[in-house]
Residue, then its C-alpha position, 0 to 999 in steps of 0.5 A: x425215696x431219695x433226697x430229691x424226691x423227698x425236697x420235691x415232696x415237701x416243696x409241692x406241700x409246702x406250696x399247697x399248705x401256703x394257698x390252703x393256709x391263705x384259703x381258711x385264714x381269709x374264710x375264718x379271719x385267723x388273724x394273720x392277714x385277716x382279723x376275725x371281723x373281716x372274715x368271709x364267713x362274718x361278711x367281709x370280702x377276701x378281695x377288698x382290702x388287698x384290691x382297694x388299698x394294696x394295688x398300685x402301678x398302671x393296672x391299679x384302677x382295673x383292680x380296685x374296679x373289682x374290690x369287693x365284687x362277690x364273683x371275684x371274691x368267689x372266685x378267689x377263694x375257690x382258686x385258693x381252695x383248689x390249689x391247695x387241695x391239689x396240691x397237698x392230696x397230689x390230685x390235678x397237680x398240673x391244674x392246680x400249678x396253672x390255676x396257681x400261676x395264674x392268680x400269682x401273675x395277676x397279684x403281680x400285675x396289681x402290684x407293678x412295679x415290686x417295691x424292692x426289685x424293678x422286675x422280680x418278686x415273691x409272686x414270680x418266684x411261687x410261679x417258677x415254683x409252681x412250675x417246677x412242681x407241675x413238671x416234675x410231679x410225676x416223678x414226685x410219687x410216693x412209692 
């Protein structure tokens, strides 16, 4: 395998470890942006703090209308779980890109504009990731 294929590799990893990571961190409240008593599987909702306290531009009232509400809970975490699952196991990559990118560009919305750039932030960056990983995966496979 070449130099490329091996960064590609670690790449799409990398960014599946990141989702996965958020995932178990927010179910068991390891914590690193969770503490234990805030944890899912403890009865605190992965959404309400980042939704309620974390939002802020002209979307901020349409996202912390959704703080707490248990479908989105659920479905972020099952966003969170799929991305990473695909992304580490190399299945449904191109599905997880899109399902990543997605919930990437809404935590973008819920923070416009970025603090320290008036248009790019991490969240765009991981999109631009994303995508390249969704693209260039077929040649990505170990041989």
């Amino acid at each position: 395998m070449n130099k490329q294929k091996i960064v590609f590799v670690a790449l799409r990893l990398v960014m599946g470890f990141t989702f996965l990571w958020a995932f178990f961190d927010k179910v068991f409240g390891l914590g690193f942006a969770t503490t234990a008593d805030k944890a899912w599987i403890h009865g605190g909702s992965p959404t309400t703090g980042f939704l309620s306290f974390g939002v802020k531009g002209p979307f901020a009232e349409i996202f912390h209308s959704l703080a707490g509400v248990a479908v989105v809970d659920w479905l972020f975490m099952l966003g969170l779980l799929f991305v990473g699952l695909t992304l580490i196991f190399n299945k449904y990559v191109k599905w997880g890109c899109v399902v990543g990118s997605i919930m990437l560009f809404l935590m973008y919305l819920a923070l416009l504009l970025p603090e320290n750039n008036p248009i790019v932030d991490d969240h765009i960056v991981y999109i631009l990731v994303l995508s390249l990983v969704a693209l260039k995966n077929k040649d990505l496979t170990v041989t």
